[in-house]
Residue frames relative to the residue before (quaternion, step in Angstrom):
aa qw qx qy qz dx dy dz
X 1.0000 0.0000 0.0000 0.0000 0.00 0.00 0.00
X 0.3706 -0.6314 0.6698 0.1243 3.55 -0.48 1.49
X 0.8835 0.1461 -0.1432 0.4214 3.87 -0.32 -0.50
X 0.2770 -0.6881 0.5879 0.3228 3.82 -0.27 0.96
X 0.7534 0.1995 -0.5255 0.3413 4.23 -0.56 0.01
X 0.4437 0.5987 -0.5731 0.3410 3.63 0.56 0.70
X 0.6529 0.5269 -0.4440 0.3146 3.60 1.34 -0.69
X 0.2624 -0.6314 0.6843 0.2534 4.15 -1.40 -0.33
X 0.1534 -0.6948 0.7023 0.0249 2.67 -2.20 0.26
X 0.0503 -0.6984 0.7132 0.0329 3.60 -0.21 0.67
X 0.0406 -0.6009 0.7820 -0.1604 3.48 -1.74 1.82
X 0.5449 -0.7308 0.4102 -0.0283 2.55 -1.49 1.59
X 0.5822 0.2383 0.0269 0.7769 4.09 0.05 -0.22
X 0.5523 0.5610 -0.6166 0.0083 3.94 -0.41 0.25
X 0.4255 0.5987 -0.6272 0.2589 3.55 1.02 0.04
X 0.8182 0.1907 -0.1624 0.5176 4.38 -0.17 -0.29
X 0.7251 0.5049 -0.3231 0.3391 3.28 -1.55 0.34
X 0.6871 -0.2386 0.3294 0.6021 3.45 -1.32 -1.47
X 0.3124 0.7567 -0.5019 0.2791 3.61 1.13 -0.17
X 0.8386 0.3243 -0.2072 0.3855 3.37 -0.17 -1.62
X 0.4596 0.6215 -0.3838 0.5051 3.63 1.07 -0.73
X 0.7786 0.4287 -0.2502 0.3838 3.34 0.02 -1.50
X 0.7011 0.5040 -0.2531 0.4364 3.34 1.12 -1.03
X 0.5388 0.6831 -0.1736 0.4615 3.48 1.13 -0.39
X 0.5826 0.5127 -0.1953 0.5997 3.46 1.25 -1.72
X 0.6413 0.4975 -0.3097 0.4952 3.89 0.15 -1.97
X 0.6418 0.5985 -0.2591 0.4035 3.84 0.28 -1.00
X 0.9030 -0.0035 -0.1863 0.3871 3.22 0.08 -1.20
X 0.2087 0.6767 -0.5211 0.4765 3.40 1.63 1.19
X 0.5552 -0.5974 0.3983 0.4198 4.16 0.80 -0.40
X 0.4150 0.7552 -0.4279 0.2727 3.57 1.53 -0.02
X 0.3633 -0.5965 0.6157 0.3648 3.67 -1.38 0.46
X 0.4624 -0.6856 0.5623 0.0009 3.20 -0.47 1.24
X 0.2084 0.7129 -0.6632 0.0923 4.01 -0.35 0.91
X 0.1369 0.8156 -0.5598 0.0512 3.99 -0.29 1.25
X 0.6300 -0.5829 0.5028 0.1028 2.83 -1.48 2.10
X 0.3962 0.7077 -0.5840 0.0326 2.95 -0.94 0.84
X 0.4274 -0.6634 0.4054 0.4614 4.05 -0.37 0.30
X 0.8743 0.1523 -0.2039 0.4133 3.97 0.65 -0.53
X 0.5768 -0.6972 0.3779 0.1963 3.35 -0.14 2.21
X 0.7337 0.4905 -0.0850 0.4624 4.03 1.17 -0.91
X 0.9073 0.2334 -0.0773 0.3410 3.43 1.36 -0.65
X 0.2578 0.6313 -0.4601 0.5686 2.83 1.77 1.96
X 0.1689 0.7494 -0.6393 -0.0345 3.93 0.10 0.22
X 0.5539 0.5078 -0.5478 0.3678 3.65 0.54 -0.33
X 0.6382 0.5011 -0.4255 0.4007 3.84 0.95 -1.16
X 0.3765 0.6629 -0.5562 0.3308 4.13 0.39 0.46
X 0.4939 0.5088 -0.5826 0.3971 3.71 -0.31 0.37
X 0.7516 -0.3605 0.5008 0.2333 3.09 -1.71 0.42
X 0.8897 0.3195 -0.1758 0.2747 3.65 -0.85 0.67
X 0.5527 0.5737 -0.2083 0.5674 2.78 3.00 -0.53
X 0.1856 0.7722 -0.5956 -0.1204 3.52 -0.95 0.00
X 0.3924 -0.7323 0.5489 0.0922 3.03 -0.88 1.54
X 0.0788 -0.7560 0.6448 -0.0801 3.09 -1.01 1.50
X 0.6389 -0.5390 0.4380 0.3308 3.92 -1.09 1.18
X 0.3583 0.6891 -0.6289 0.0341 4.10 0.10 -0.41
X 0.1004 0.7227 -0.6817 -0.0538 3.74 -1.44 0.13
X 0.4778 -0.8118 0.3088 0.1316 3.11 -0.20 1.69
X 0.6355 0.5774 -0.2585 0.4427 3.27 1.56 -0.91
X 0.7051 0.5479 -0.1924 0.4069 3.83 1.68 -0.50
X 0.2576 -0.7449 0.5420 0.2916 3.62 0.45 0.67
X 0.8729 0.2520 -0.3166 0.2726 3.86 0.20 0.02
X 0.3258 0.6350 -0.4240 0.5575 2.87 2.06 0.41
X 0.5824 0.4411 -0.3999 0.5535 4.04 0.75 -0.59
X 0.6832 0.5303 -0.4178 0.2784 3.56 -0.11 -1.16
X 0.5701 0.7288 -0.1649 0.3416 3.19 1.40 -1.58
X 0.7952 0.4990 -0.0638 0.3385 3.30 1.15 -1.69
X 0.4703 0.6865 -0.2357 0.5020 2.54 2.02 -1.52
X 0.8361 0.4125 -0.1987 0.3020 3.09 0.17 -1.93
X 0.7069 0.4326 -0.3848 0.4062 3.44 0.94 -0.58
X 0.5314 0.4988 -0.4700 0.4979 3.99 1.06 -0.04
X 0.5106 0.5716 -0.4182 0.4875 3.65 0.32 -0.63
X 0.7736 0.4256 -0.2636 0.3886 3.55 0.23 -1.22
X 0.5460 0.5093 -0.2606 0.6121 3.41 1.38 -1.08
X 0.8130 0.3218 -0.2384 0.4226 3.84 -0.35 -0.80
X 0.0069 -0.7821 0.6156 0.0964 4.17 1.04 -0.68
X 0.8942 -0.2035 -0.1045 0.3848 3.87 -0.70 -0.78
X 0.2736 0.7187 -0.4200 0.4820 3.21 1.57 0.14
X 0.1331 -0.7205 0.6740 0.0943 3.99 0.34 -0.53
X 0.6388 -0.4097 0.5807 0.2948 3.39 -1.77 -0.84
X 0.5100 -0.6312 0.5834 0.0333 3.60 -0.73 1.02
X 0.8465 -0.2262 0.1610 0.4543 3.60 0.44 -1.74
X 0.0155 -0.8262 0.5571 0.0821 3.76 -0.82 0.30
X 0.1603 -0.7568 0.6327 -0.0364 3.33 -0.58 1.81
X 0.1307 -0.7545 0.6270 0.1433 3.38 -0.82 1.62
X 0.0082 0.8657 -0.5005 0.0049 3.23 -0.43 1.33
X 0.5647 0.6521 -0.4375 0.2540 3.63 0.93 -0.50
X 0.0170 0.8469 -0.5223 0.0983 3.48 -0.60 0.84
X 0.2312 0.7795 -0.5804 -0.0442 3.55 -1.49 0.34
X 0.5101 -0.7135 0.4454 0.1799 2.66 -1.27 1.12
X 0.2718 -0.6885 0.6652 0.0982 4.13 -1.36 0.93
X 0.0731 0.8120 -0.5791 -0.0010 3.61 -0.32 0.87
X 0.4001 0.6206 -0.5298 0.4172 3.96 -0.80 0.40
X 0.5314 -0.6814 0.3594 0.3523 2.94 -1.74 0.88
X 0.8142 -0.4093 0.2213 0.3474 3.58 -0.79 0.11
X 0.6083 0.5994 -0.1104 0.5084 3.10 1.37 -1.35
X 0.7361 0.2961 -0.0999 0.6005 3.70 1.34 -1.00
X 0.4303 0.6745 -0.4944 0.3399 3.70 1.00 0.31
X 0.1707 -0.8316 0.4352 0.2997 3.53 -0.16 0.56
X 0.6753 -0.4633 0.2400 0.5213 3.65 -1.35 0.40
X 0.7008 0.4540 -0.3943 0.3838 3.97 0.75 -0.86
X 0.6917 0.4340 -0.3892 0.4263 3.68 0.70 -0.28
X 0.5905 0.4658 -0.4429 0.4880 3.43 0.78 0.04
X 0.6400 0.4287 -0.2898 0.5680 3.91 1.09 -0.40
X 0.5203 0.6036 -0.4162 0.4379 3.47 1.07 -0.35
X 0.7171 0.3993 -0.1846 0.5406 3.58 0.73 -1.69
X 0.8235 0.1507 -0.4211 0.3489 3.34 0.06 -0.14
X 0.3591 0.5153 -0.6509 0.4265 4.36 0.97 0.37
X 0.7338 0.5373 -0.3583 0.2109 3.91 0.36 -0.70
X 0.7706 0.3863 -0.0671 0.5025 3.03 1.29 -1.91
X 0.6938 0.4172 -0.2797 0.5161 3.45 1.15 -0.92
X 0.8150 0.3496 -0.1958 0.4186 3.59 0.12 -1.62
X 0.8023 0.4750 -0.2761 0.2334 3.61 0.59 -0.39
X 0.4709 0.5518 -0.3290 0.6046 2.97 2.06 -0.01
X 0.5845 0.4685 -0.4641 0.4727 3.73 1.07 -0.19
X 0.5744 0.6193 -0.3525 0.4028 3.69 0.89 -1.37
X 0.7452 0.2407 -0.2966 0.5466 3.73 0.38 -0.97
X 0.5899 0.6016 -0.4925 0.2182 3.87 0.12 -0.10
X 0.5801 0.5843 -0.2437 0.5126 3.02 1.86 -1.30
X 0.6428 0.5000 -0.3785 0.4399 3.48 0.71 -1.16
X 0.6784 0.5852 -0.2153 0.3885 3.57 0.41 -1.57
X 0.5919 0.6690 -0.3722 0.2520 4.00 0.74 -0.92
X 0.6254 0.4420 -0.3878 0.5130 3.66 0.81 -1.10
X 0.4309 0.7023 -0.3900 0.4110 3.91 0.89 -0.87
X 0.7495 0.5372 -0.0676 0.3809 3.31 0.04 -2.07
X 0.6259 0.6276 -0.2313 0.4009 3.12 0.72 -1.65
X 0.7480 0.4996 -0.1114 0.4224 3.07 0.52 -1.97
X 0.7995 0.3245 -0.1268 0.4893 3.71 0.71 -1.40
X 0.5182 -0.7314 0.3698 0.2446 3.31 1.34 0.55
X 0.3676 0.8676 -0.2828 0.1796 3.08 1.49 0.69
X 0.3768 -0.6951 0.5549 0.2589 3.63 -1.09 -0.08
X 0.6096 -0.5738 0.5424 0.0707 3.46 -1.75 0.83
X 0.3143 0.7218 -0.6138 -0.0590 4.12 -0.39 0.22
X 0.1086 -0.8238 0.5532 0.0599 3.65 -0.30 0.85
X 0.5716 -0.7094 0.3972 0.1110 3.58 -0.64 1.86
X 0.0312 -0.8070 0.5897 0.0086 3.90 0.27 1.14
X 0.0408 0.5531 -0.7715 -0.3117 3.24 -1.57 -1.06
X 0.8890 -0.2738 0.3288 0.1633 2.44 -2.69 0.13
X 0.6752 0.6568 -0.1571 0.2966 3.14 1.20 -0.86
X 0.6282 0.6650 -0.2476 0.3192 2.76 1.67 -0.99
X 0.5024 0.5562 -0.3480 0.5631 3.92 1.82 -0.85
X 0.9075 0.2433 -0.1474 0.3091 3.51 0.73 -1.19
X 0.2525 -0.7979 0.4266 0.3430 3.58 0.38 0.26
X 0.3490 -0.8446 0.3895 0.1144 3.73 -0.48 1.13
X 0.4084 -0.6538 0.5133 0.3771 4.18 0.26 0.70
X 0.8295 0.3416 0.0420 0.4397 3.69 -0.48 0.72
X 0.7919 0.0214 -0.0842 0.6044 2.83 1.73 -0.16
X 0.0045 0.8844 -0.4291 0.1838 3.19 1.41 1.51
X 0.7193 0.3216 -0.4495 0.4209 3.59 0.57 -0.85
X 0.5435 0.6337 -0.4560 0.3084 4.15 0.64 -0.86
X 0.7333 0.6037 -0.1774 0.2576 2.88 1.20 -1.43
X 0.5397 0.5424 -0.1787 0.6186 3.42 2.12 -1.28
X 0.8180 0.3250 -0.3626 0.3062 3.44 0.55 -0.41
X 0.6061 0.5740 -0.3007 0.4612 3.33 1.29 -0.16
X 0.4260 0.6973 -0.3837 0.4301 3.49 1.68 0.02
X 0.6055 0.7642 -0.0757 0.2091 2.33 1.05 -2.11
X 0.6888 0.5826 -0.0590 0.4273 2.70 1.06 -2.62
X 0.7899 0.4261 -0.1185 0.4248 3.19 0.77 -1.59
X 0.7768 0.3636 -0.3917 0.3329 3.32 1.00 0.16
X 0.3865 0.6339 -0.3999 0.5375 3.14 2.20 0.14
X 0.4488 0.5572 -0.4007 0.5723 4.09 1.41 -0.14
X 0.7485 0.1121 -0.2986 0.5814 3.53 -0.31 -0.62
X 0.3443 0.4596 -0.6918 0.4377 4.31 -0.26 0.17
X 0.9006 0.3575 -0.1765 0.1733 3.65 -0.26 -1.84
X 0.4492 0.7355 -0.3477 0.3693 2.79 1.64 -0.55
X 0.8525 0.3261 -0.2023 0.3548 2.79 0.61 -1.52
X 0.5282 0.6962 -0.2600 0.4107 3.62 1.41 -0.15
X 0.6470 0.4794 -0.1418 0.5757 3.29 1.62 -1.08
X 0.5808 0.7160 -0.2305 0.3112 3.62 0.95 -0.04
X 0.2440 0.5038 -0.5382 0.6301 2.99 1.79 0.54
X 0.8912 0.3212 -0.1651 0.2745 3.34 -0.70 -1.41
X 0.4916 -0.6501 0.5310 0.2318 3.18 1.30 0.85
X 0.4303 0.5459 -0.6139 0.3743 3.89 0.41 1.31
X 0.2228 -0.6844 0.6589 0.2186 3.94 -0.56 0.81
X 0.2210 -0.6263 0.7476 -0.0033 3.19 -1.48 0.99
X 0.1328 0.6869 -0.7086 0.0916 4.05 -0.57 1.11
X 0.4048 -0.5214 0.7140 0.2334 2.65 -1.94 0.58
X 0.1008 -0.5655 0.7932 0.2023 4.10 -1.54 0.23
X 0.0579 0.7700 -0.6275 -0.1001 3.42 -1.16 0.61
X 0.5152 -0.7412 0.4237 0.0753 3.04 -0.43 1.59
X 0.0635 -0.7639 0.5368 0.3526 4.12 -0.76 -0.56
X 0.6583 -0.1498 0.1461 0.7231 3.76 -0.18 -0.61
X 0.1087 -0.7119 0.6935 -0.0209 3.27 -1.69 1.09
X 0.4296 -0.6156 0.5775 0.3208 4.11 -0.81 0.98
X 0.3952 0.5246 -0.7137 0.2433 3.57 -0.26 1.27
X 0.8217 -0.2047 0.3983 0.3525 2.94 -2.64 -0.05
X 0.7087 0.6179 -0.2299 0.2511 3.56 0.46 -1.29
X 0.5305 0.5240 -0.4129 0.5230 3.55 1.40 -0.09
X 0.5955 0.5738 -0.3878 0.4072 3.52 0.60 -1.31
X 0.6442 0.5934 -0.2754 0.3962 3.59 0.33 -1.78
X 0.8485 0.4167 -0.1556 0.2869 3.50 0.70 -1.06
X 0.4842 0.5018 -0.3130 0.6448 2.76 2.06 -0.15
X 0.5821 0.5629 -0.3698 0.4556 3.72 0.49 -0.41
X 0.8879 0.1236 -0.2285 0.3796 3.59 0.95 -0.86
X 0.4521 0.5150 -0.6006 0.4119 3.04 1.54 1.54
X 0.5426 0.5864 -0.4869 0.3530 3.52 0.96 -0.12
X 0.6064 0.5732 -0.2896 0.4689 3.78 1.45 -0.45
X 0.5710 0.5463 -0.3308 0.5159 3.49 1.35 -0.44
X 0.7148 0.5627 -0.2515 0.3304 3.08 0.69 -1.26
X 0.3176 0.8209 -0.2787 0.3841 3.36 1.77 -1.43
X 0.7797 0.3631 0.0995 0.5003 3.32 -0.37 -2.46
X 0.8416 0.2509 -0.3716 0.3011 3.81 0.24 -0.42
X 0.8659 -0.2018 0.0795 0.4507 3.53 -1.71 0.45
X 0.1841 -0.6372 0.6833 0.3053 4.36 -0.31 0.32
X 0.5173 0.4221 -0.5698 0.4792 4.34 -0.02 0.03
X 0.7614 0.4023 -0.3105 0.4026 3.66 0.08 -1.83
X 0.7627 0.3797 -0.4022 0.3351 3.83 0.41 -0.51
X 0.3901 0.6692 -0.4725 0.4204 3.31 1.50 -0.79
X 0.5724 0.4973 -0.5438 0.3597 4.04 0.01 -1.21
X 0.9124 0.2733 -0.1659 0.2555 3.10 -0.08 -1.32
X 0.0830 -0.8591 0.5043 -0.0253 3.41 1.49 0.57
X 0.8416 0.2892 0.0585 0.4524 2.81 -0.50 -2.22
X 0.5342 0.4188 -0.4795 0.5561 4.59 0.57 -0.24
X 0.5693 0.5788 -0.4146 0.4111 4.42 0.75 -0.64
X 0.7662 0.4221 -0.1286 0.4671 2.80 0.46 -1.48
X 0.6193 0.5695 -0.2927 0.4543 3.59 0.90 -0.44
X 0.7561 0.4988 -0.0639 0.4188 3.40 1.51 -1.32
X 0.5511 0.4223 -0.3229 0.6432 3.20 1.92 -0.48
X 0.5531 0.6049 -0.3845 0.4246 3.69 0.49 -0.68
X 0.7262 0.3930 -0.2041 0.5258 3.81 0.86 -1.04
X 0.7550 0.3980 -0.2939 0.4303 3.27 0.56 -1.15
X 0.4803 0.6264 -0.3496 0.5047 3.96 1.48 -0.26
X 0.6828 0.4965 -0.1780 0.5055 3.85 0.91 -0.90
X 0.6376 0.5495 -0.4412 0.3113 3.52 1.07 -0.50
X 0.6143 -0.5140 0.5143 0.3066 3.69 -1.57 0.33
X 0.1910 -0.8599 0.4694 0.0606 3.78 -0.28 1.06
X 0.4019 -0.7147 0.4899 0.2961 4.03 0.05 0.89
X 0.4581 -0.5394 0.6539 0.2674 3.85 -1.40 0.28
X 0.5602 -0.6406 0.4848 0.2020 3.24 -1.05 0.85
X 0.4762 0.7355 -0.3388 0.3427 3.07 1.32 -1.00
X 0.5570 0.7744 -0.1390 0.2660 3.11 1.45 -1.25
X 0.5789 0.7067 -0.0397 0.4049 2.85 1.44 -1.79
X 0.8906 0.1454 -0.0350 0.4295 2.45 -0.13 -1.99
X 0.4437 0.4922 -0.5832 0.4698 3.89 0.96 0.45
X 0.5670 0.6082 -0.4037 0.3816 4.08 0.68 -0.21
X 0.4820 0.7024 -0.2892 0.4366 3.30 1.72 -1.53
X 0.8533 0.3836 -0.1693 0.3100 2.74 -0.04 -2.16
X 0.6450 0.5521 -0.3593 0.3874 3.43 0.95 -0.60
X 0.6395 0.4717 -0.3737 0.4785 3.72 1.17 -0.68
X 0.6689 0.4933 -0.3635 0.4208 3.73 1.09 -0.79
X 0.7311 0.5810 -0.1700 0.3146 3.66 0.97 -0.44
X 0.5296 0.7111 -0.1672 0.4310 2.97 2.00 -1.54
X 0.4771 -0.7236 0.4151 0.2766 3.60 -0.81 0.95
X 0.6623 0.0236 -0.0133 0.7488 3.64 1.39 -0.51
X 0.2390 -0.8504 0.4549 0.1126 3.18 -0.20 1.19
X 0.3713 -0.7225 0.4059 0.4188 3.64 -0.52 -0.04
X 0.8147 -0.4262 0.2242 0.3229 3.29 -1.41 0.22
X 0.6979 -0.1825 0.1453 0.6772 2.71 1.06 -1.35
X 0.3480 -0.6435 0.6735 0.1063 3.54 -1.74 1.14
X 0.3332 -0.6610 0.6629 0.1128 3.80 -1.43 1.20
X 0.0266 -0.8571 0.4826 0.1783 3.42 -0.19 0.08
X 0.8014 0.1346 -0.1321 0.5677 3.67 0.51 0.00
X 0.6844 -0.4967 0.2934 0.4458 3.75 -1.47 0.47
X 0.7841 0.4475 -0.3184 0.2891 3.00 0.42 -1.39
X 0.5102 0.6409 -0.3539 0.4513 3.93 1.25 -0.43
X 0.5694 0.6126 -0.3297 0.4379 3.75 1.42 -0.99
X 0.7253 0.5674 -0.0920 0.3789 2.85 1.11 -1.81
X 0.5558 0.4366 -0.3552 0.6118 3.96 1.38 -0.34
X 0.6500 0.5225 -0.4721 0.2857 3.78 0.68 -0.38
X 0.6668 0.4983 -0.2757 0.4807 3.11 1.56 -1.01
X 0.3805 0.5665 -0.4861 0.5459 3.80 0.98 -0.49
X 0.8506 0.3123 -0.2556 0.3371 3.33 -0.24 -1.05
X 0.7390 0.2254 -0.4040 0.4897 3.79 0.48 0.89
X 0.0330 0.6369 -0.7192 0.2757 3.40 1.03 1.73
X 0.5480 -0.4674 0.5400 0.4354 2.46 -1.76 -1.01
X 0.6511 -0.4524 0.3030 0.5287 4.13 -0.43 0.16
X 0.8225 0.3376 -0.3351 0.3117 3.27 0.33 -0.97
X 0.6486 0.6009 -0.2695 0.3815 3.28 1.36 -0.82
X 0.4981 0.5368 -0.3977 0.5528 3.76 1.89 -0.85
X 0.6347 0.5689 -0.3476 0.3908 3.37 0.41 -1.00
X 0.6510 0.4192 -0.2872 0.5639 3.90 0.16 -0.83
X 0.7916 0.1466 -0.4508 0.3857 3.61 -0.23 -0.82
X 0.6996 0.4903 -0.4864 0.1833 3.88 0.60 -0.37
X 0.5006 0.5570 -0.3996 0.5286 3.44 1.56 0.09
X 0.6245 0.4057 -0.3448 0.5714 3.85 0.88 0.18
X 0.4771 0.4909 -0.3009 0.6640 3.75 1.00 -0.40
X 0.9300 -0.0408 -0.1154 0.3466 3.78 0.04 -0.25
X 0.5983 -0.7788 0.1292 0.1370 2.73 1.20 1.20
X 0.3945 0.7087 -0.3505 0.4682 2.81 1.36 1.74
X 0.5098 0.7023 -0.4112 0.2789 3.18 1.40 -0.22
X 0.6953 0.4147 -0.3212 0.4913 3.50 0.82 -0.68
X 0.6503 0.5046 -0.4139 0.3888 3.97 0.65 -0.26
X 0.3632 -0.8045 0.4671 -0.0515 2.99 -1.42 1.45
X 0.6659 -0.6009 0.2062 0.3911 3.57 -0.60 0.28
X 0.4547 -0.6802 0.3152 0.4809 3.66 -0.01 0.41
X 0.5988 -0.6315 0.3127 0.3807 3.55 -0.96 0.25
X 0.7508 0.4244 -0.1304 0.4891 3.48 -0.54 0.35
X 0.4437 0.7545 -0.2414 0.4191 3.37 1.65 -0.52
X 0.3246 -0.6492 0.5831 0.3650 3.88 -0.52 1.21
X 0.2104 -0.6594 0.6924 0.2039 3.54 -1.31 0.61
């Protein structure tokens, strides 16, 4: 691309979160600005000049096709520059209470819907000589008590990242992962809201067990130090910009720190993350089938 505001970007999930930020940043860099969102009416911040808000809902194969197809039309040989799979959500609860749709929920979002738009998005890419950044977390090296499904699906994600990488390398398309650690968005709250709704509807014996490991886990995970988005999306820009980009970008200490947790050994990762979240010392309730 001979002129940088000829280039695009289509972001996923940008109506909340690192979305708008990110969408903002790409913007006032000179980018055409195409931001995913599912409700075309309830993004005013994404008004500014350089954004166009486009219906996408990752979980709908023909809601993608739609999106795809209308950028394509809008861009013709110009193509697409970048695609940040960013929509995400997060399934918290213990395992045992996770219900079957939230576990299919977290991964149609994190796992299947970043494939859905990759497929759609390729001829795009291809053409605009573009590049891939697919939205990880920390979690994904470490698997998190309590936060099993986020964790499986960001594995997931991140190993369907290196699959493409290495497939997409004829065409000279980089495929990076940005892995992010805790970020001060909307998206924690939300997830606690729909485990408190899970919890609601499931067995009072099965949730009792875990009374007192909940309360231990919200108490820890409430205390933790939350990163600035800001964070992020300077990580973004650097993977969307970078002449050979790297694989993957860490973006904050505490995300470094799970990488290294995560070539303990089991038993020893295990102990400190049950001491990290304040469960190591709680015990089964009495009377409790074991």
């Amino acid at each position: 691309m001979s002129d940088e505001v000829t280039k695009a970007v289509l972001i996923t999930g940008a109506g909340g979160g690192i979305g708008v930020p990110m969408a903002t940043a790409f913007a006032e860099r000179g980018y055409r600005v195409y931001a995913g969102v599912r409700d075309l009416n309830g993004t005013p911040r994404l008004d500014r000049t350089g954004i166009r808000r486009v219906e996408l809902d990752v979980t709908d194969p023909a809601s993608v096709l739609r999106a795809l197809e209308r950028i394509a039309a809008e861009r013709g040989a110009n193509g697409l520059q970048v695609l940040v799979n960013n929509a995400g959500v997060i399934v918290r609860g213990p395992l045992e209470l996770v219900p079957d749709g939230e576990l299919q929920r977290q991964f149609d979002v994190n796992v299947h819907g970043p494939h859905r738009v990759l497929k759609a998005a390729l001829p795009m890419l291809r053409t605009g000589r573009g590049r891939v950044l697919n939205i990880s977390a920390a979690s994904a090296q470490t698997a998190m008590p309590f936060l099993g499904p986020i964790s499986a699906s960001k594995a997931a994600l991140e190993s369907l990242t290196h699959a493409a990488r290495v497939e997409l390398a004829p065409w000279n398309i980089p495929v990076v992962i940005v892995e992010p650690g805790a970020v001060r968005t909307s998206i924690f709250a939300k997830a606690e809201e729909q485990e408190r709704k899970a919890l609601a509807v499931a067995d009072p014996e099965r949730v009792a067990l875990y009374r007192d490991q909940l309360g231990a886990v919200g108490e820890a995970l409430g205390k933790q130090t939350l990163g600035s988005a800001d964070t992020v999306v300077k990580a973004v820009l650097r993977a969307a910009e970078a002449r050979r980009p790297k694989p993957l970008y860490v973006t904050s200490s505490d995300a470094r720190l799970l990488r290294t947790v995560s070539r303990l050994p089991f038993g020893m990762r295990d102990r400190m993350l049950a001491s990290t979240l304040g469960v190591a010392k709680v015990r089964p309730v009495a009377g409790a089938p074991r």
